[in-house]
C-alpha positions in Angstrom: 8.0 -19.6 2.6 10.1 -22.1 5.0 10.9 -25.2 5.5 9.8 -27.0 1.9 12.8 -28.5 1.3 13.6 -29.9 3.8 10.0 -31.4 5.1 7.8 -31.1 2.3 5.6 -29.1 4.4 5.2 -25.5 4.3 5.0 -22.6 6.5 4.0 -19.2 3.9 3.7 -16.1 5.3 2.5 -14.3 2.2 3.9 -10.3 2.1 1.8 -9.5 -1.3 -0.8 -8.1 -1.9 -2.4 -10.1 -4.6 -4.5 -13.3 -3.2 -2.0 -15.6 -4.9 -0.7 -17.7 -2.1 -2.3 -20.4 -2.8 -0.5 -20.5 -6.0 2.8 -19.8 -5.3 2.8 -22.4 -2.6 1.8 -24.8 -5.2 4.5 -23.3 -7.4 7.1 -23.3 -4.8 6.1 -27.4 -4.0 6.6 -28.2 -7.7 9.8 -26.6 -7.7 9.9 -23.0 -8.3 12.2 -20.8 -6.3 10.3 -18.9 -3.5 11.9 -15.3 -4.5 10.7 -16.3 -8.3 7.5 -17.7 -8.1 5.3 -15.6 -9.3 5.2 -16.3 -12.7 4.9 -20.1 -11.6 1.9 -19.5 -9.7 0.3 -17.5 -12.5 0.2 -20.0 -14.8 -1.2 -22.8 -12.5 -4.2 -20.1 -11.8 -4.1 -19.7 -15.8 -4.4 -23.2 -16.4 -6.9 -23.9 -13.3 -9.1 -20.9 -14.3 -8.9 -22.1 -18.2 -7.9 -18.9 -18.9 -6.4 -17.4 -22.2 -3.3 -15.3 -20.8 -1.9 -15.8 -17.0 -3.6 -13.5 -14.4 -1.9 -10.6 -12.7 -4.4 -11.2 -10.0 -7.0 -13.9 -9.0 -9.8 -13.7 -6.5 -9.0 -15.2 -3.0 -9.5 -19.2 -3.2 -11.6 -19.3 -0.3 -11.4 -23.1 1.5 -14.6 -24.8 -0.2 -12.5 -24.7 -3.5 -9.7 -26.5 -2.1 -11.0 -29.8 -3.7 -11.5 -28.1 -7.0 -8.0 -26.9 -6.7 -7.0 -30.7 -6.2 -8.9 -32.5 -9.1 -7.2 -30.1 -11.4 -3.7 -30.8 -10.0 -3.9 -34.5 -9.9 -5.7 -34.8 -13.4 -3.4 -37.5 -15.3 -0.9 -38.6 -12.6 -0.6 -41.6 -10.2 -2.4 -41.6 -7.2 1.3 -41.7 -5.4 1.7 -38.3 -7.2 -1.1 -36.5 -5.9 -1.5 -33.2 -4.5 -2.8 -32.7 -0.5 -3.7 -28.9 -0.2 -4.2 -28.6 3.5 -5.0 -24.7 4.4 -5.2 -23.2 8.0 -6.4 -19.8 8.2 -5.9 -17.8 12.0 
């Protein structure tokens, strides 16, 4: 993960294996540190999934859940708060 600090926009190129990127850039944009985001990232999947414990592993979020993703994250806040998942797939 590059260049989120210091643009707000991220480049991830995602080493695991676990279809959590998605996630952890979420995780990383709210704050987390990119070596340490793991846990981060599970628990927004826990919370977005309305599941009881975090996942170890979700299914891919293919691009037609992307608004989904969105409602969840800006539930409660200011529209000046909102989240913008933009996804690019080569």
């Amino acid at each position: 993960m590059r260049n989120l600090a210091q643009s707000g926009k991220m480049i991830l190129l995602d080493p695991f294996e676990d279809d959590m990127c998605l996630w952890r850039c979420i995780a990383v944009h709210n704050g987390a540190r990119p070596d340490r985001c793991t846990q981060a990232a599970r628990e927004l999947a826990k919370s977005h999934f309305q599941l009881k414990n975090a996942p170890i592993n979700v299914s891919e979020t293919s691009l037609d859940e992307l608004e989904k993703v969105e409602n969840h994250l800006n539930r409660g806040k200011k529209s000046a708060d909102w989240h913008g998942v933009r996804a690019y797939k080569l």
